[in-house]
N, C-alpha and C positions, 0 to 999 in steps of 0.2 A: 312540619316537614316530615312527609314518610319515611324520607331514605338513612334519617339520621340514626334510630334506635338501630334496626338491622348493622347499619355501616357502624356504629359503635359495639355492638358485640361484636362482630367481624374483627375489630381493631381487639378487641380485649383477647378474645379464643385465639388471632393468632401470637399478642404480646405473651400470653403463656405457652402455647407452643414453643413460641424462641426462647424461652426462661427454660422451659424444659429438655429442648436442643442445645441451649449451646451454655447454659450455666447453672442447671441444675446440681448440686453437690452430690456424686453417687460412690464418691469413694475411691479403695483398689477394688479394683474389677479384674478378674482374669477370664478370657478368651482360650476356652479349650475345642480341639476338633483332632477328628480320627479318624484315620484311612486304614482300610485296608489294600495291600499292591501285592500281585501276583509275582511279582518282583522276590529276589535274596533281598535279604540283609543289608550285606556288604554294598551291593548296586543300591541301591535307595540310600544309605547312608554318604557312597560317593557324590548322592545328587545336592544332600541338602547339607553335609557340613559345611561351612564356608570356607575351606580348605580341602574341598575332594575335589578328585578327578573330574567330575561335572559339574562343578559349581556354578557354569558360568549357561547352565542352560537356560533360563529364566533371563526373558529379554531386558526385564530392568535393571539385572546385575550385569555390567558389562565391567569388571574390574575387580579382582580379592585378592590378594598377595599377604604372605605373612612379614610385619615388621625386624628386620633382622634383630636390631637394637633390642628392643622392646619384647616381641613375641605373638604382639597384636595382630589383629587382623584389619589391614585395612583396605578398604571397598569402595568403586566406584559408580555410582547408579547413572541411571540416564536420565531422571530427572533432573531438569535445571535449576540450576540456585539463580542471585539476583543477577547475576550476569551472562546467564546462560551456559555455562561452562558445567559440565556434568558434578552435583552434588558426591563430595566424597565423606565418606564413615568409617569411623576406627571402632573396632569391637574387640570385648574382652571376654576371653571365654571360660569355661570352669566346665571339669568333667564331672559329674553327676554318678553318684555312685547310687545302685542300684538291682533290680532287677533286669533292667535291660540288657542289650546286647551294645549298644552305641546309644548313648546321650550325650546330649553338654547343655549348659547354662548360656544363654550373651548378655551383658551388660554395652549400652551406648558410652563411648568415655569421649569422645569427640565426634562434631558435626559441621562441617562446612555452614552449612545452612541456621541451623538453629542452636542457643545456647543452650550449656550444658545444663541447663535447668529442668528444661523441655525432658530430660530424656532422666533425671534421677530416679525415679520409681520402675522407670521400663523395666521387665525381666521378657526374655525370649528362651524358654525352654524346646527341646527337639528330641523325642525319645524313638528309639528302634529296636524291636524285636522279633525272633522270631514267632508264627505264627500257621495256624493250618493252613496249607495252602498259598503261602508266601508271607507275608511280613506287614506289622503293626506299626503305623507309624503315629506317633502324638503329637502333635506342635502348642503349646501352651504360649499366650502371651500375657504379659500383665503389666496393669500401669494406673495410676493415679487420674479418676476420669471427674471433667463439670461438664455435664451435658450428654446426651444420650448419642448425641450425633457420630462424635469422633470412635465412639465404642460401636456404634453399628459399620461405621465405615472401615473401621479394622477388621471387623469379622468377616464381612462380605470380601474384603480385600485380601485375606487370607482364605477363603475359602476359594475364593478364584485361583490363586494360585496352585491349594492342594490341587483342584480338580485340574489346572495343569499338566501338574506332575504327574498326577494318575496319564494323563494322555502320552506324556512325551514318553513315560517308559514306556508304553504301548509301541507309538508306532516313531520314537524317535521325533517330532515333530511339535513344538507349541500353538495348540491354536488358541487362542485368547479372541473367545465371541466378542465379547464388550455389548454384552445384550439391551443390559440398562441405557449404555450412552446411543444406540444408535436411532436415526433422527422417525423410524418407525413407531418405538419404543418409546419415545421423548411426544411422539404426537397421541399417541395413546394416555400418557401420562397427563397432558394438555387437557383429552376430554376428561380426565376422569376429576381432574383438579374445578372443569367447569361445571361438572357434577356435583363435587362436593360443594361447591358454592353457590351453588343452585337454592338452598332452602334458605342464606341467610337474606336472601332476595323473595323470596314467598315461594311456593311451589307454582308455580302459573306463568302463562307465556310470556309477560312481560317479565318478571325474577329470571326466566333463563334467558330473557335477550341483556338482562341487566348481566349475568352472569355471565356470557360470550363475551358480549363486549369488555368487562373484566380479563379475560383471557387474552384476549386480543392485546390489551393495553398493557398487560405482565411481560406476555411477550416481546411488544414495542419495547418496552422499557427496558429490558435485558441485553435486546441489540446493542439499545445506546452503549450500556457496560461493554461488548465483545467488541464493538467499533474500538473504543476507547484501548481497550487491552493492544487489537491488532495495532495500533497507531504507535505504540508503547513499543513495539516490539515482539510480542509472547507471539512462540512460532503456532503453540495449537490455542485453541480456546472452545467452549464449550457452553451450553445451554439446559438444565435441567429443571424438569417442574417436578413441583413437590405439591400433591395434595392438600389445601387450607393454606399453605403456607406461599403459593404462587411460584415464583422462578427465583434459577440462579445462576449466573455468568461467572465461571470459572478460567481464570487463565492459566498458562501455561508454566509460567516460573513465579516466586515471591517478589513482590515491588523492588522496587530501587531506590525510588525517593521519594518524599511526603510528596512531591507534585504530583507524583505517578496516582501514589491513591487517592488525592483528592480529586483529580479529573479524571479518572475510573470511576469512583463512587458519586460524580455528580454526572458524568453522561449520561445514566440513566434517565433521572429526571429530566435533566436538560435536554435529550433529544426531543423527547417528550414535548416539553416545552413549544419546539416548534410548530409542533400540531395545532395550539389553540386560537393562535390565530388565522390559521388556514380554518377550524371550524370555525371559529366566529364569522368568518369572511362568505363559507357554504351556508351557512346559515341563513342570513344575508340577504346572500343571492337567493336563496329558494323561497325565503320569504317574500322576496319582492318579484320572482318571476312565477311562482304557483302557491299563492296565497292558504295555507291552512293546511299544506299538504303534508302527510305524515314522515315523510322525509326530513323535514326540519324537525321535528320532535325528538326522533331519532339521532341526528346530527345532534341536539343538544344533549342526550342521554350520554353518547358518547363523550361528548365534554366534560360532562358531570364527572363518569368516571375516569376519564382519565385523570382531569384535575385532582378529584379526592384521595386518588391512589397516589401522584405523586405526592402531594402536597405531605399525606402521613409519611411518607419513605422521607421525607425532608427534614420530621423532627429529630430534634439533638438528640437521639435513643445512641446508643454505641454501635449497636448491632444494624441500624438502620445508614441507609443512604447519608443523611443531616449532619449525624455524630458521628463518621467520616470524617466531611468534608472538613467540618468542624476542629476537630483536635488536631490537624496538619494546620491550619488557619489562624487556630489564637496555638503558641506556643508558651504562655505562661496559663497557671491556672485562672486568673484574673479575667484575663483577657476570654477564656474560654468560659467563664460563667456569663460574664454580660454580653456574648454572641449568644451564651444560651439562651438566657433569659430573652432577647428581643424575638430569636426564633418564636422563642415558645408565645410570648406576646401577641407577634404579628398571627399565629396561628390558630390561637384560642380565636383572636378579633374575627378573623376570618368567618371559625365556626359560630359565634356570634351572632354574627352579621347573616347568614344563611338560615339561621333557627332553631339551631342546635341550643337546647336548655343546660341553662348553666349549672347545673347540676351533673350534666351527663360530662359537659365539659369540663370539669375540674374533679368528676370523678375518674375518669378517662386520664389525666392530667396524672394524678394521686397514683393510676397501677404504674405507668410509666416513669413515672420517678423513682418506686420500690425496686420496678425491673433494671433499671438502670443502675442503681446504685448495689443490685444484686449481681449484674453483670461485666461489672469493671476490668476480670482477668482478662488475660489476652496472650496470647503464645509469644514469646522473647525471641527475636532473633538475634544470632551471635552477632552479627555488624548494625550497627546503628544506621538507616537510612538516610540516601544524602538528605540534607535541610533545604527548603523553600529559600527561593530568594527573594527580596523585599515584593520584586514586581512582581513573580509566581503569585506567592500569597493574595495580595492585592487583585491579579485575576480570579484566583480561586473564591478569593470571598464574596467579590461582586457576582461571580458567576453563581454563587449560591443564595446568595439575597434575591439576583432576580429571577431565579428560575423558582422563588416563591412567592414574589411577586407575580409573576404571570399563570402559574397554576391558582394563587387567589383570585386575581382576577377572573381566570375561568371557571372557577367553583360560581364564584358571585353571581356571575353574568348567565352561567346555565340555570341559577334557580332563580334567581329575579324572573324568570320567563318560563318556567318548566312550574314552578309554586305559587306564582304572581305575589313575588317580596317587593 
């Protein structure tokens, strides 16, 4: 089978990829950037302590007041927590003795949102001085990072905002492009992702229609997730491709309940799903109304990969679709091993059965178990999620049995015809 060595490297470069995004061990990291504002002092320092005059110019802050009692600062964001109601934060501050003109330290001491675990290493440093020509500004953040993800996404995250500041002093005014999210930028992102995946398919016409129709089916499969989200609730939701590593559907607030994430994390596949009997059915048809014609070939290419891409998003990995579903579904450890185990079973069979040598197969089997059991952390939320109810679960689980079912089956049925197995 040709497609198997390619599609198993594919599977391994991107299983390290996520090892390296999102659990790689890198330590305290600190996040330093520097502005210079034609701005005083005094004005830029009104803008960013969280108790000045301007605090509330930055549209995610909609809320700072200081705690009588206490002393604290406590903040209201416009992000949603699990019920939609604006996320609020208590912060403690410490002035920074120094060179400066205005610093202070913040410490998280409370989070609507997430436990206080989440946020013990945080430090938010903010230094102001004067400077030729107007003023020095520093913003230091630092925090205890696994994976390289959450430390890029803070950076960019605060650099956005500097570059705000710089604007609003200017003309009074926040414009926040939103470069990256917009659906321009996101289809740019799409070609260059079917670019990069261009060579694990060969460099040649057929590798980039294998490589399109990959995109295509990242795509499909991400909808399934934003359906899922909109149905749920989350007032925005979002779409973003990532180079090697394919798409990702973002919603709007954190879950509510294990139902919520397990039929988010299985509509992907599952919309999916619905496709292969509509191809198997075009198939079919073109076979019996224009015999040989390369249309069918095609139709079945596309099967191939849709099936194989969901079918991996399926396995019990944590970070994957499967191990999802999965740990909302068995709520004891027990129960969550011999769901694994039959996954992983029904899945090897699968590759098996298609030509995949067993070797590649239980090599492949071996990183993902390493990655898994490397990857186990997960962010804490302060409130525990409501629980599944008998019959939740009981849908969730069949719903995720068969939507493995029917991508094996379309794995099967595209190479029994496309390899002559």
């Amino acid at each position: 089978m040709t497609m198997s060595l390619p599609a198993l490297f594919l599977l391994v470069a991107n299983l390290g990829l996520i090892w390296l995004l999102m659990a790689a061990p890198l330590g305290i990291k600190t996040i330093r950037l520097r502005r210079m504002l034609h701005e005083g002092p005094d004005r830029v320092w009104q803008a960013i302590h969280p108790l000045g005059r301007d605090a509330l110019w930055y549209p995610s802050l909609i809320g700072s007041v200081a705690d009588p009692e206490t002393g604290r600062v406590v903040q209201q964001l416009s992000h949603a927590d699990r019920r939609g109601n604006p996320v609020r934060r208590t912060l403690e501050l410490s002035e920074i003795r120094g060179p400066w003109q205005h610093a202070y330290e913040a410490r998280v001491v409370e989070d609507s949102t997430l436990d206080p675990s989440f946020w013990v290493n945080y430090r938010e440093r903010r230094m102001v001085g004067p400077s030729e020509g107007g003023t020095e500004l520093v913003v230091e953040q630092t925090d205890r990072y696994r994976g390289l993800a959450f430390l890029v996404f803070r950076f960019f995250a605060l650099r956005r905002e500097l570059n705000a500041l710089s604007g609003w002093l200017r003309t009074g005014k926040v414009e926040q492009s939103g470069l990256f999210e917009q659906p321009g930028t996101q289809l740019l992102m799409a070609v260059l992702s079917t670019l990069a995946l261009w060579p694990f398919f060969g460099l040649s016409g057929q590798g980039l229609i294998y490589s399109c129709l990959l995109t295509v089916v990242i795509a499909f499969h991400e909808l399934g997730h934003m359906a899922a989200y909109r149905a749920f609730g989350h007032k925005t939701v979002r779409m973003i491709f990532i180079p090697l590593l394919g798409g990702l559907a973002i919603g709007g607030r954190p879950y509510n309940s294990r139902y919520e994430v397990a039929v988010c994390a299985l509509m992907g596949p599952g919309m999916s799903a619905f496709l292969v009997p509509v191809l198997v059915a075009a198939h079919a048809a073109l076979a019996q109304s224009v015999p040989g014609h390369a249309a069918g070939g095609y139709v079945l290419i596309f099967l191939l990969v849709l099936s194989a891409f969901n079918l991996l998003n399926l396995l019990p990995m944590s970070r994957f679709d499967g191990g999802q579903v999965l740990r909302q579904v068995f709520p004891t450890q027990d129960g969550l091993l011999g769901g694994t185990f039959l996954v992983t079973a029904a899945i090897l069979f699968t590759g098996w059965r298609v030509g995949i040598p067993s070797q590649a197969l239980f090599g492949g089997l071996a990183v993902m178990a390493l990655l898994s059991l490397a990857n186990r952390a997960s962010v804490k939320m302060r409130e525990e999620m409501a629980d599944m109810s008998a019959g939740e679960r009981l849908s969730a689980g069949f719903g995720y049995y068969s939507a493995i079912a029917i991508h094996a089956y379309g794995l099967v049925f595209a190479c029994d015809l496309l390899f002559g197995r």
